[in-house]
Each structure stands twice: as structure tokens, then as C-alpha cells.
C-alpha distance (Angstrom), angle and dihedral (degrees) to the residues before:
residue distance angle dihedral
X1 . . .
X2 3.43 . .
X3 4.32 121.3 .
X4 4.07 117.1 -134.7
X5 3.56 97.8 -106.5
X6 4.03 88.6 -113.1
X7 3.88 88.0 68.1
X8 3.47 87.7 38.2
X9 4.08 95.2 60.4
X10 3.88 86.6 37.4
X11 3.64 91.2 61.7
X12 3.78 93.6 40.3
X13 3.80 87.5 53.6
X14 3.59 96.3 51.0
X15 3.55 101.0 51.3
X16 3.86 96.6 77.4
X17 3.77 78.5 60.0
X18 3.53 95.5 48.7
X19 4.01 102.7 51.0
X20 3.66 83.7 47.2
X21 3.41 94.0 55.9
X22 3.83 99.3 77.1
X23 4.33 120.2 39.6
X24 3.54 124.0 -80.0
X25 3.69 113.9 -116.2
X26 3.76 114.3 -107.0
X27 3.66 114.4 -112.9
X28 4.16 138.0 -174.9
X29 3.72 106.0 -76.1
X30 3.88 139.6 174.2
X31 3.40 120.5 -146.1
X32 4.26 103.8 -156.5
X33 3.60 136.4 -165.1
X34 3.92 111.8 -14.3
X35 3.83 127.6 123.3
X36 3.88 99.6 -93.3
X37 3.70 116.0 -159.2
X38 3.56 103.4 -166.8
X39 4.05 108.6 -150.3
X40 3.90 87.0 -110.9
X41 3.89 95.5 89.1
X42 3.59 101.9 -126.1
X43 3.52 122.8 123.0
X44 3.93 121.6 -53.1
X45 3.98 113.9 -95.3
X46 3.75 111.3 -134.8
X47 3.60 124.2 -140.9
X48 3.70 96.2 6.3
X49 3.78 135.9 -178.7
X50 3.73 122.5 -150.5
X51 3.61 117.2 -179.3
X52 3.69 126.2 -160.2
X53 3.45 139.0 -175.1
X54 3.55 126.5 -154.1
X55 3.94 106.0 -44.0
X56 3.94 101.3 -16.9
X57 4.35 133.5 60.4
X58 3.64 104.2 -112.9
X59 3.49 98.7 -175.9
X60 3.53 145.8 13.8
X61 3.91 135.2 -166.1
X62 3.92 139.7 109.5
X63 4.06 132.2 -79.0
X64 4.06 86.2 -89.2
X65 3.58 98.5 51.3
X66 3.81 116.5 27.1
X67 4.29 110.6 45.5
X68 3.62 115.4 -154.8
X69 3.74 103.2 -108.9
X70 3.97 126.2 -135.4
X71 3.77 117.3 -74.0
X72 3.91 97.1 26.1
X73 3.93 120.0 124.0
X74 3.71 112.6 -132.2
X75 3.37 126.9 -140.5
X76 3.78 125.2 -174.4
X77 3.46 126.1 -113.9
X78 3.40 104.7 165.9
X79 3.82 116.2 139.7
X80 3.83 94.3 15.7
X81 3.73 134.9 114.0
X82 4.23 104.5 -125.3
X83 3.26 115.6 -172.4
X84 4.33 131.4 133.3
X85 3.49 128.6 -42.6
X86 3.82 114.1 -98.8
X87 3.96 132.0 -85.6
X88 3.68 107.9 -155.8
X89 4.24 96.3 -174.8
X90 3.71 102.8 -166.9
X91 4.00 113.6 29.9
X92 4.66 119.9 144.1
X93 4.09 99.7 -147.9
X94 3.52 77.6 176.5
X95 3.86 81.9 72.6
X96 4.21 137.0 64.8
X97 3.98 107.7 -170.6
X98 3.80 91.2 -86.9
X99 3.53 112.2 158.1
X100 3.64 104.1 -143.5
X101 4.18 110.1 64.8
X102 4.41 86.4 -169.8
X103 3.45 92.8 58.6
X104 3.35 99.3 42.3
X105 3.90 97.1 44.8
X106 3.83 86.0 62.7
X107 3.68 110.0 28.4
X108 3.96 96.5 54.2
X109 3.73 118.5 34.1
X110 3.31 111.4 105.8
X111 4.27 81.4 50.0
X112 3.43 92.9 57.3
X113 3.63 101.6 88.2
X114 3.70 97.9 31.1
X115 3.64 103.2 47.5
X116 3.91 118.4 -9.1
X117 4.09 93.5 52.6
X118 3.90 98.2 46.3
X119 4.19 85.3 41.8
X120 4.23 88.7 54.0
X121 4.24 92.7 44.4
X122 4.07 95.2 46.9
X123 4.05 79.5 42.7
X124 4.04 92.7 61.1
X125 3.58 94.7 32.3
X126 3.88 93.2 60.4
X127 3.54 91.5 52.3
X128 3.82 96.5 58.1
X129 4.18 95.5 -93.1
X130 4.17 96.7 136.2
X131 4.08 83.4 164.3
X132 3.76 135.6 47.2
X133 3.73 141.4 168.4
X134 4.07 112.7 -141.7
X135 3.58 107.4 -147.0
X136 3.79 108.2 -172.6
X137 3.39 133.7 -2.2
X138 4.08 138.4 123.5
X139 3.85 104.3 -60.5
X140 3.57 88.8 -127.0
X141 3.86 93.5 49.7
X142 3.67 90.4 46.9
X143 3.79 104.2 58.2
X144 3.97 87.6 41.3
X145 3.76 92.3 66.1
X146 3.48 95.3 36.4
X147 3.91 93.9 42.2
X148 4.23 86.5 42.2
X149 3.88 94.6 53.3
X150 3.79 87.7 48.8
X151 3.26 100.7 59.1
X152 3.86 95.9 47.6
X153 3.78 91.2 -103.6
X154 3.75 97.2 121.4
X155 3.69 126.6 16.2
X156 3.92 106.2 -117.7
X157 4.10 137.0 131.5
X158 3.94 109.2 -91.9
X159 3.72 111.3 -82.0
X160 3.73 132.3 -142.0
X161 3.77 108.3 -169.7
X162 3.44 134.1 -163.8
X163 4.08 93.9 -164.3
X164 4.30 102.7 -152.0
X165 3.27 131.3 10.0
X166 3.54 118.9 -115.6
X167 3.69 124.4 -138.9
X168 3.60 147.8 132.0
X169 4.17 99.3 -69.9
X170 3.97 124.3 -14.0
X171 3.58 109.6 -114.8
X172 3.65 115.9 -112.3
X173 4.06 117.5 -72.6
X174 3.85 86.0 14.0
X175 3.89 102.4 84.5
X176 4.13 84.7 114.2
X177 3.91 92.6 74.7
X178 3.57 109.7 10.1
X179 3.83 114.7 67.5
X180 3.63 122.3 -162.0
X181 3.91 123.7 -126.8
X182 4.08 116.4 -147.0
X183 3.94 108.5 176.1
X184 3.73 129.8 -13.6
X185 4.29 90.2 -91.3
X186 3.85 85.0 67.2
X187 3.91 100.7 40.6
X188 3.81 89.2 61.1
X189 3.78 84.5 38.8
X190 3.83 90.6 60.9
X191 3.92 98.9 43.3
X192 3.49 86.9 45.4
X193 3.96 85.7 53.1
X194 3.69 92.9 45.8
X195 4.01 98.2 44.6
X196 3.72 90.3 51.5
X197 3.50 87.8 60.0
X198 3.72 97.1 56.0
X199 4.07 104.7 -100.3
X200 3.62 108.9 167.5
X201 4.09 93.5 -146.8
X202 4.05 139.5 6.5
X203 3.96 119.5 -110.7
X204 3.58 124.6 -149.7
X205 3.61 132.1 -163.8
X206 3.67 142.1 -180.0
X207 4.07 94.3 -7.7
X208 3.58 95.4 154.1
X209 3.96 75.3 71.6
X210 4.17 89.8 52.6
X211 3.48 126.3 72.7
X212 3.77 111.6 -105.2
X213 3.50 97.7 -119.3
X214 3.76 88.3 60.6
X215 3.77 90.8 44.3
X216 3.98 87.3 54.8
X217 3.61 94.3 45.0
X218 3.87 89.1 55.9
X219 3.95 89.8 47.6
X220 4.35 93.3 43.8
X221 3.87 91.6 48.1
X222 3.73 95.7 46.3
X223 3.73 91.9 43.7
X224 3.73 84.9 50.3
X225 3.85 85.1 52.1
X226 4.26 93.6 52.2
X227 4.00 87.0 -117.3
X228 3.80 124.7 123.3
X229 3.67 125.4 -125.4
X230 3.55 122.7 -134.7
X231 3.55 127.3 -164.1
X232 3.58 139.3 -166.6
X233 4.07 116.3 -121.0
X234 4.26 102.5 -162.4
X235 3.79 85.1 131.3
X236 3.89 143.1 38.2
X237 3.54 103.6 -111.6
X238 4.10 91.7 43.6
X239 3.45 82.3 72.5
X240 3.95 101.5 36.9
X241 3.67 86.8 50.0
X242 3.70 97.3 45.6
X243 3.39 102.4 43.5
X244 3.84 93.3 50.2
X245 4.33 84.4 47.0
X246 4.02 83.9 56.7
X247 4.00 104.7 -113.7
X248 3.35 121.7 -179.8
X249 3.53 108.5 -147.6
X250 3.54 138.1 27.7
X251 4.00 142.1 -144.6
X252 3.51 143.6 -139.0
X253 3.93 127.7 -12.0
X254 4.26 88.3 -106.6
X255 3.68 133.2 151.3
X256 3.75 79.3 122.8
X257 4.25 107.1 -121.5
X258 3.64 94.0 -16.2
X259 4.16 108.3 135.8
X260 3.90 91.6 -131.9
X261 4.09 149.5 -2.5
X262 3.63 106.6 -94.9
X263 3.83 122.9 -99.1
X264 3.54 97.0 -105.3
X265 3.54 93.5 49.2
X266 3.90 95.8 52.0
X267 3.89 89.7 45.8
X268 4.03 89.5 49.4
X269 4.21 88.9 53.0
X270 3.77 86.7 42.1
X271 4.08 88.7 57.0
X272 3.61 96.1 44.5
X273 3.69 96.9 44.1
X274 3.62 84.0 53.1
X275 4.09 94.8 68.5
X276 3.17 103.3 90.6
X277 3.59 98.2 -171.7
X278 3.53 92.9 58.8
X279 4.09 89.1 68.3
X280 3.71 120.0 -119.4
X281 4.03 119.3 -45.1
X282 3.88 110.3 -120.3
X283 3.96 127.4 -139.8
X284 4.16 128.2 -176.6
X285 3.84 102.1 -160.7
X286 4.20 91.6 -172.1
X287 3.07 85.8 -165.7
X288 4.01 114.7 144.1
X289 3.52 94.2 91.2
X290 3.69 100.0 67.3
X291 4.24 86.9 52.8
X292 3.67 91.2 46.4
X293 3.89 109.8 38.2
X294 4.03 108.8 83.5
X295 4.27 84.1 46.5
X296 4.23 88.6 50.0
X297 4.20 87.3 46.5
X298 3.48 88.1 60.1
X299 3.24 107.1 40.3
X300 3.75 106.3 23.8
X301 4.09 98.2 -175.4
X302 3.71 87.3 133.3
X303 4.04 92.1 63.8
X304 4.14 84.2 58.2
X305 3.55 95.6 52.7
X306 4.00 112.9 119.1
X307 3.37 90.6 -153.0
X308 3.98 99.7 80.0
X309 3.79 91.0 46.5
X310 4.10 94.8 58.8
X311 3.94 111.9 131.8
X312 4.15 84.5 -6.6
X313 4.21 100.0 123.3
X314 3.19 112.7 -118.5
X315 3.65 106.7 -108.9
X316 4.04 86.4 63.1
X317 3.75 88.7 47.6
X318 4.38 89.7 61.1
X319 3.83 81.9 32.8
X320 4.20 89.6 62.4
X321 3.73 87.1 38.3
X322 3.49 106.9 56.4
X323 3.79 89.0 39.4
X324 4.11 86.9 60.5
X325 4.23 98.2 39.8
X326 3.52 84.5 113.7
X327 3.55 110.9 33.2
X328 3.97 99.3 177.3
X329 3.26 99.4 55.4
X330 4.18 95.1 66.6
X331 3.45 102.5 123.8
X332 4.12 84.3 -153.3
X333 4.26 87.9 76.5
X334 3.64 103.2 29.9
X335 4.22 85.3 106.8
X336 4.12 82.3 42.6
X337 4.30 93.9 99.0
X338 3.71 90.0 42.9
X339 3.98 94.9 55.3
X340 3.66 89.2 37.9
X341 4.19 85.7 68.5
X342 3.43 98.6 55.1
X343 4.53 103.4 24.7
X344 4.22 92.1 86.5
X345 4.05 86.2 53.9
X346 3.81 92.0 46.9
X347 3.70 91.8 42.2
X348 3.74 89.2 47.3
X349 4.16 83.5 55.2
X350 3.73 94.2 51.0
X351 3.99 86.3 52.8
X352 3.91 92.5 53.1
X353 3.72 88.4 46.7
X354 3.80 100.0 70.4
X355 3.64 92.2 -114.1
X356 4.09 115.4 149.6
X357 3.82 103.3 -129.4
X358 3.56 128.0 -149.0
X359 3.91 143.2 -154.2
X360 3.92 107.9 -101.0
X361 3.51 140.4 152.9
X362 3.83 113.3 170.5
X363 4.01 78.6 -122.0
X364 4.20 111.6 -151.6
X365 3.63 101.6 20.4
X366 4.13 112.3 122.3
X367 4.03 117.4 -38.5
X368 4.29 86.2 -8.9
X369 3.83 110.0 111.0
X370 4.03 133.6 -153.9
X371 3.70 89.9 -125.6
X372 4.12 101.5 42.5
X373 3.72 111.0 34.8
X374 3.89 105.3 74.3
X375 3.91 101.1 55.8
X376 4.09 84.2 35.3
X377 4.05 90.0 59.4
X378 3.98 90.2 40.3
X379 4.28 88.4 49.7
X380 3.62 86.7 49.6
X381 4.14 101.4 53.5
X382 4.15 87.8 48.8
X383 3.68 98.2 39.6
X384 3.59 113.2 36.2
X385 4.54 99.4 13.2
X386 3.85 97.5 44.7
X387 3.92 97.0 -120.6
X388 3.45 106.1 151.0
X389 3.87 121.2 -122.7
X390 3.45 102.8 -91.8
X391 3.59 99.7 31.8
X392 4.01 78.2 64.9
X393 3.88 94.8 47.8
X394 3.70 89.9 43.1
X395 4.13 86.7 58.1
X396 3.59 86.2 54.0
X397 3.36 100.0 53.8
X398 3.49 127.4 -2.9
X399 3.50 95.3 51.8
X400 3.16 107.5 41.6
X401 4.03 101.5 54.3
X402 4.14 72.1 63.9
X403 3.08 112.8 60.6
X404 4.12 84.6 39.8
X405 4.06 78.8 56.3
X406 3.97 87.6 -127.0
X407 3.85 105.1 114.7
X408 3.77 96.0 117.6
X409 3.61 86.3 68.8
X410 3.96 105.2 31.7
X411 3.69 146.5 6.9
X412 3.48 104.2 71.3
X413 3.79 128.5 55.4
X414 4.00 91.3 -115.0
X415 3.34 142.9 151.2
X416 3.49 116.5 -82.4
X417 3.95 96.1 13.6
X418 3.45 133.5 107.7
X419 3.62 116.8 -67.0
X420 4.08 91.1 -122.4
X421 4.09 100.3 155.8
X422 3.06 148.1 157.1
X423 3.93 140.6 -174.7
X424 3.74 144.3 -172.2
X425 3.93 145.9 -169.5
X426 3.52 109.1 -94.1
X427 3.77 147.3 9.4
X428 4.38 99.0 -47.6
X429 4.03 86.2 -179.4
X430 3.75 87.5 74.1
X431 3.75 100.3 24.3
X432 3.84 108.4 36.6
X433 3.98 89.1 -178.1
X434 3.10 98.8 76.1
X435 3.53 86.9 84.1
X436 3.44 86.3 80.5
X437 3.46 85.9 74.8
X438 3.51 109.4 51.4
X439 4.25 115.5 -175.2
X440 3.83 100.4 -171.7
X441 3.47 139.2 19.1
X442 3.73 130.8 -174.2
X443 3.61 131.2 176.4
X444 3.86 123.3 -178.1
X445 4.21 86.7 -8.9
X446 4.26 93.7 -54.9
X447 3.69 113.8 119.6
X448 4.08 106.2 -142.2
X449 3.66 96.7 172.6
């Protein structure tokens, strides 16, 4: 039978879509000639070769010293920086920049999974994030995604979720992904809940607002589990209290406007960082957003970039728009220039504490999109915080397939790990920006970009 040629072109357009739909097959490949800047912090290697097989790197060397065998497709590198795929450690998929958390809490869930999730992960992955730590969503939402982009079904970095949030009381209308914690019984009962269900790590929230035998009994029953505990650190005692409960991990400069961290609370890092056996203690700053707001609410560019509003359906897209026409008036950021005054000197503290920092950028949360925020928080360290280049790249990958106990598999570009890469015009040691840019990106040994 033969198709009108308007269903005819319809169907021709639409397979593109359709072969894309599923995940190329990894293949042997030869990476050849870029700057490759490994993830271990030694010096770059010029005019490498890394050769990969299928999903992992099984060998790694230079044009002199490692031929390209027989059967290998070679793809030019020459003039690029290569170095690992990106870790973004604290990213909400469950989240799209909106500006107003109420409204979005009760307009979209039973999106989330389907659209907005899967929109956020092919988001990250474009721009060169191959890792990324979930912190907070439904728990059934959560291992979807995660359990979707492993099996090829949606293109996305590798997830490690957390599912809820744990804290004192959910907030109103937020019951979905914040669970409540009443007595130490039920705190073990609800990590034991969540690590049954497969959560990669344990989030913590407000405990300054728990008791502290309920904040221990969420620490001893993940530990119990093998998953790490991370823990916000807005306030003094959320860190007093969770460093002396043992937490691994944690977030956000805070203490609001506040010039410095207390005394006691530097000293109390300083101890713990100082137990050696206990492995290193691990701090996410997310901090670029206080340095870069009042420039972004004048000149809101960012909000007209296409790039956040890929595979997002279009009534969402003029949903996130209209909920950002007047960016300075969110009452989220009016504190923002305040904290921006005093966050280099209280990221400068966390650097004299000991404290191994790592890239991340609270990703999704209002005017902060999937496709912008991680090279925006790495520009930030270098430019304005005085972390050197690689320091920043090793915080973005190195260090953070560590503390998620998976660098025998990633982190590095290795031998025998997977081929998660990336690579980019130009010299990103000295220009760190163009990561905002990123040419190629491979994850398990499939090109997506």
C-alpha cells in the first residue's frame, strides 16, 4: 500500500527521533591527540590516546607509545582538553528553575517522573555531567530515573539518590519527599525503609531541629546499611550536631549573612578532619549562585537560553517563564547580596579546615538550570575563590566518585574504568569556561553529544 506522502515525510521525520530513543551500543573507540587531564592531578598528558572497548577505557598512553590497533574508530581530539566526565554532587531533577516551590509542589507531581525528571538528567548529561547525586525527591520518583537511565531508557548522568529528605516535620504540601522523624525507633525505621529500597545515600535536614538521639540513630542505621549521610549545614548547631552524629558529607556554605562559622564550630571540623582513619570529611559549598545572582537579575540572558527547556513540554517551559518575569523580586534571594559579602571568607574557612570540597550546585532550584549550573559553580571557585584549575576539576570528579565509594569504576580516565569523558575546544586549565561549551560527551563508551 502506498502512504500519502504527508504521512510519508511524518514518518521520515520521526525516525531520527525514534533511533534515538533507545542507547547506542558502545563500540571500540580511540580517543587521539587532545590534552588529557586525567582526574589524578598530575600534569596534563599531551597528545594522548585512550582506547576503549565497549563501555570501559582499556588503555591509556600518548601517539608515541600506545598505536591504535585494527578495528578501532578514531575520533580526533586534537586541540581539546580530555579529561573525566563530570560529577555534579547535589542536583533536584525533581526541579526546573521555577521560582515558586508551592506551586510547583502541587501543580507537577504526577509529571515528575514522566517528563520533568527525564528532561533534568538529558539536561546534565549534555553538558558533560556523566555523574550526579539526587538529593530529594519522592522515593518512588527517585529510583525511576535512576533505575530508567540505567537501563539505557533515558539518556542521563548516573544517579545516586537519596529519595526524601529526612528531617524533623515535612513542611506542609511536601509530605511526598520530605519524611518526618518522631523518636529514634522510627528514624532507624525510615532508613531502614529507604535502604531496602535501594537509595544510594541518606539525606538529612534541619537536625538542629531533631533530637540528637534521633539524628544518631539515622547516622548508626545508615552506617549499618554502607550508605553515607549527608546533612545540610544552614545553621550552627546542624553542623555541631552532625558532626558529633558522624555524617559524612556536608551541604551548602549557610549561616545565612553571618561574616564567619563560629570558633567552636571551625575547631570541631578541624578535630574531625584530623582522624585520619575516619577518611576525609566532605563539604558542597553550592555556592555560585550567591556570586552570580544580582549580575543574572540584570541581565537575565540565562532565563532565554533554549538549552534548559530541552525535552521540558512546553506548557512547563511558559510555566518557568512567567514564574521568573521578574527575577528580583523572588523573595527566595532577597538575602542573596548579603551572603555573597561574606561566602568567599567562609569558603576560604572551609579550605583551612581540612575539609575535601566538592563540585555542587543545588542544580533546578529557582532561576538555576540543569544545563548552566555545573560549569557556573566550577567558573566561580577559579575565578572569584582562588582554587586553582585542577583543584576545581579534581572536585568534580575525582573526589567525588570517593566519597560515593565508586572510584574503581569512575573518576579518573583509567584503565579498566568506564569510558565516562568528556572534551572541549581549547586549553580549560587556563579558561575553565569553556566548559560551558562542552564538544563531546561519553558515558560508559556512547557518545551523546
Amino acid at each position: 500500500m502506498k502512504l500519502p506522502a504527508r504521512l510519508f515525510l511524518a514518518l521520515l521525520l520521526a525516525l531520527p527521533l525514534a533511533l534515538c530513543a533507545a542507547a547506542p551500543a558502545p563500540k571500540k573507540t580511540a580517543l587521539v591527540g587532545g590534552r588529557l587531564i586525567d582526574g589524578w592531578g598530575g600534569a596534563p598528558v599531551n597528545r594522548s590516546v585512550i582506547l576503549i572497548d565497549g563501555e570501559r577505557i582499556t588503555a591509556v598512553g600518548t601517539e608515541d607509545t600506545l598505536p591504535v590497533p585494527a578495528g578501532y574508530e578514531i575520533i580526533s581530539t586534537t586541540g581539546m582538553s580530555v579529561l573525566p566526565g563530570l560529577w555534579d554532587s547535589h542536583v533536584h531533577t525533581m526541579l526546573l528553575g521555577h521560582s515558586d516551590y508551592t506551586h510547583w509542589d502541587k501543580t507537577y507531581p504526577k509529571r515528575l517522573a514522566s517528563e520533568v525528571m527525564p528532561a533534568a538528567a538529558h539536561q546534565l548529561l549534555l553538558a558533560g555531567v556523566t555523574s550526579a547525586v539526587d538529593l530529594g525527591a519522592s522515593l518512588e520518583d527517585s529510583l525511576s530515573i535512576r533505575d530508567r537511565i540505567t537501563r539505557g531508557e533515558v539518556p542521563g548522568p548516573t544517579l545516586y539518590v537519596s529519595g526524601p529528605f529526612l528531617q524533623h516535620a515535612p513542611y506542609p504540601g511536601t509530605e511526598a519527599f520530605r519524611w518526618g522523624i518522631s523518636g529514634a525507633a522510627d528514624a532507624r525505621a525510615k532508613v531502614k525503609q529507604l535502604a531496602d529500597a535501594g537509595v544510594n545515600e541518606i539525606k538529612l535536614i534541619d537536625q538542629d531541629q531533631m533530637t540528637e538521639e534521633e539524628v544518631q540513630a539515622v547516622v548508626d542505621e545508615a552506617h549499618a546499611r554502607k550508605l553515607p549521610v549527608v546533612a545540610h549545614a544552614h545553621r550552627p548547631n546542624e553542623i555541631r550536631i552532625g558532626l558529633k552524629a558522624g555524617v559524612d558529607r556536608f551541604e551548602h556554605t549557610g549561616l545565612a549573612a553571618a561574616p564567619e562559622y563560629p570558633a567552636d564550630v571551625i575547631a570541631a571540623i578541624q578535630e574531625r578532619t584530623a582522624k585520619m582513619s575516619l577518611g576525609p570529611l566532605f563539604w558542597c559549598p553550592t555556592i555560585e549562585g550567591f556570586f552570580n545572582y544580582e549580575y543574572q537579575v540584570n541581565n537575565p540572558m540565562h532565563i532565554e537560553d533554549t538549552g534548559w527547556q530541552l525535552d521540558v513540554p512546553a506548557d512547563i517551559v511558559a510555566d518557568i517563564k512567567a514564574s521568573l518575569k521578574h527575577p528580583g523580586w523572588l523573595a527566595y534571594y532577597q538575602i542573596t547580596p548579603l551572603r555573597a559579602q561574606t561566602s568567599a571568607a567562609k569558603f576560604a574557612q572551609l579550605r583551612k579546615t581540612g575539609v575535601v570540597l566538592l563540585i555542587g550546585t543545588d542544580s533546578g532550584i529557582p532561576m538555576k538550570f540543569h544545563n548552566q549550573s555545573t560549569w557556573r559553580e566550577l567558573d566561580i571557585w577559579v575565578n572569584k575563590l582562588g582554587m586553582s584549575s585542577m583543584d576545581t576539576i579534581r572536585a568534580a570528579t575525582y573526589w567525588p566518585s570517593v566519597m560515593m565509594k565508586v572510584d574503581k569504576d569512575v573518576g579518573t580516565v583509567s584503565e579498566g574504568k568506564y569510558a565516562d569523558i568528556i572534551a572541549v575546544k581549547g586549553d580549560v586549565l587556563r579558561y575553565i569556561d569553556l566548559l560551558q561549551r562542552v564538544d563531546l560527551v561519553m558515558k560508559h563508551g556512547v557518545r551523546y553529544k
